[in-house]
C-alpha positions, -999 to +999 in steps of 0.1 A: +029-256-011+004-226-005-027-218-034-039-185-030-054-159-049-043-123-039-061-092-047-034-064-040-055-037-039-047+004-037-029+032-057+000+035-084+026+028-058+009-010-057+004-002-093+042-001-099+043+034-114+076+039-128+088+004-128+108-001-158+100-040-153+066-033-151+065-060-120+057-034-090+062-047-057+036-073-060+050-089-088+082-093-070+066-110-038+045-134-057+082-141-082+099-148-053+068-173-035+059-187-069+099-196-068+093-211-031+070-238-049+038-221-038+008-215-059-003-183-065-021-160-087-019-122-085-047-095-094-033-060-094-060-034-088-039-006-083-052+025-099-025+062-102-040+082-081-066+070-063-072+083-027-084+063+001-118+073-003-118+065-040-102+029-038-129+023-007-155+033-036-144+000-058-122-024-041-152-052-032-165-050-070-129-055-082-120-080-058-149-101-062-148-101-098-114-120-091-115-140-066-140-173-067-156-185-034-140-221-041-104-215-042-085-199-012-084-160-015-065-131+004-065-095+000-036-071+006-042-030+008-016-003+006-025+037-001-021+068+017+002+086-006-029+105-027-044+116+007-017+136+017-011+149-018-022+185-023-047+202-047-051+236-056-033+243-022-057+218-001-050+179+012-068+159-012-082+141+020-080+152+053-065+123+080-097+120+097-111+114+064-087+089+050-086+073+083-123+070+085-126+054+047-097+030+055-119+019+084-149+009+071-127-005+041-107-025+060-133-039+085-156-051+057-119-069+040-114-087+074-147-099+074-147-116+040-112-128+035-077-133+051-063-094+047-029-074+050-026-038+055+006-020+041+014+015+052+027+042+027+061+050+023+084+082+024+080+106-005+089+138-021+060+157-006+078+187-030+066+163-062+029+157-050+030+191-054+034+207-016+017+244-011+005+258+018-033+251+031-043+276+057-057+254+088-039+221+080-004+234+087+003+206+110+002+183+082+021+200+056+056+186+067+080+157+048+062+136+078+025+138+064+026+104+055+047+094+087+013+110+103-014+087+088+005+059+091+005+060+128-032+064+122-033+038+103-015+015+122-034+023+148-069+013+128-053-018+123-041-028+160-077-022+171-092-039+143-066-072+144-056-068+107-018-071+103+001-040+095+032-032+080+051+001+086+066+011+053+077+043+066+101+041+094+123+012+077+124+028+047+130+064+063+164+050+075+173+031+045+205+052+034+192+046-009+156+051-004+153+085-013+180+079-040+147+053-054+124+078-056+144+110-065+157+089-096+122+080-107+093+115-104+099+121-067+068+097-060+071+064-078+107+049-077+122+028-103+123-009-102+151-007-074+130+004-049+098-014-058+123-044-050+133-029-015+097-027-007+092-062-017+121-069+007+103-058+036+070-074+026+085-107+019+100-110+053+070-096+077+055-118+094+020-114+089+029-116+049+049-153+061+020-164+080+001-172+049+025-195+031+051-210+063+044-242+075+022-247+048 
């Protein structure tokens, strides 16, 4: 048996937005390892639309606020989708700029506690809204958040934290976009906050912290 405290940390889509269990797809991870015998307690920090740059802003306050330097403490981080979301016709981050915050974010995580990096997933672009923004037209494509995950992946090879690409397996699930289109285009219902949890609960660097333990 594992005891950890996790501090899932990021935007409504770790909120669980839309989830008419109100569960997310944290709840359902730590469900299904709390069921697995392990001991766990979850913080959700997830806050609707925070960017990158605005969850880098808070996340060490909140965190340590929750987790106690005596007990054994991990921190998970998924966001993306408010970066690539427009306003009044402009990215409400640019890629080098979300990529930048999510460096410095991420390299002060690793430093303190065991973390987990989790990529964004597909989305109605069409629903975040999507307009034109003269200079940034290589961006404004159904593959914007395809695009910063590879930088973010990236980021996270060359810092050794553990990433997991949301994007691609979820891209070529057949019901995915079913998930989303039957929620607001962004946040799925509770169907597809369980297919993420899928994925989580089977990656490795998520099984690292609880097998053979």
């Amino acid at each position: 048996m594992s005891e950890l405290r996790i501090c899932f940390i990021g935007d409504s889509l770790v909120l669980g937005t839309g989830d008419e269990e109100f569960l997310g797809w944290p709840g359902r991870v730590i469900q299904r390892e709390l069921q697995a015998g392990h001991d766990l307690t979850l913080y959700n920090t997830g806050i609707r639309g925070d960017t990158t740059t605005m969850i880098e802003a808070r996340w060490r306050a909140e965190a340590k606020a929750r987790l106690p330097t005596e007990n054994p403490c991990a921190l998970v981080f998924s966001f993306g989708c408010n970066d690539m979301a427009m306003a009044d016709g402009v990215l409400r981050n640019s890629p080098e700029d979300a990529v930048a915050s999510a460096t410095r974010m991420i390299s002060e995580a690793k430093e303190w506690l065991p973390t987990l990096w989790v990529g964004p997933p597909p989305v109605n672009d069409d629903d975040m809204p999507f307009s034109s923004a003269p200079g940034r037209e290589r961006y404004l494509s159904s593959s914007r958040n395809a695009q910063l995950s590879d930088m973010f992946e990236k980021v996270a090879d060359e810092l050794g934290v553990p990433y997991l690409d949301l994007f691609t397996p979820l891209s070529a699930d057949p019901y995915w976009e079913n998930y989303y289109n039957s929620g607001d285009g962004v946040h799925p219902k509770g169907s597809g906050y369980a297919a993420i949890a899928e994925h989580i609960i089977g990656w490795d660097g998520w099984r690292a912290w609880f097998d053979g333990k």
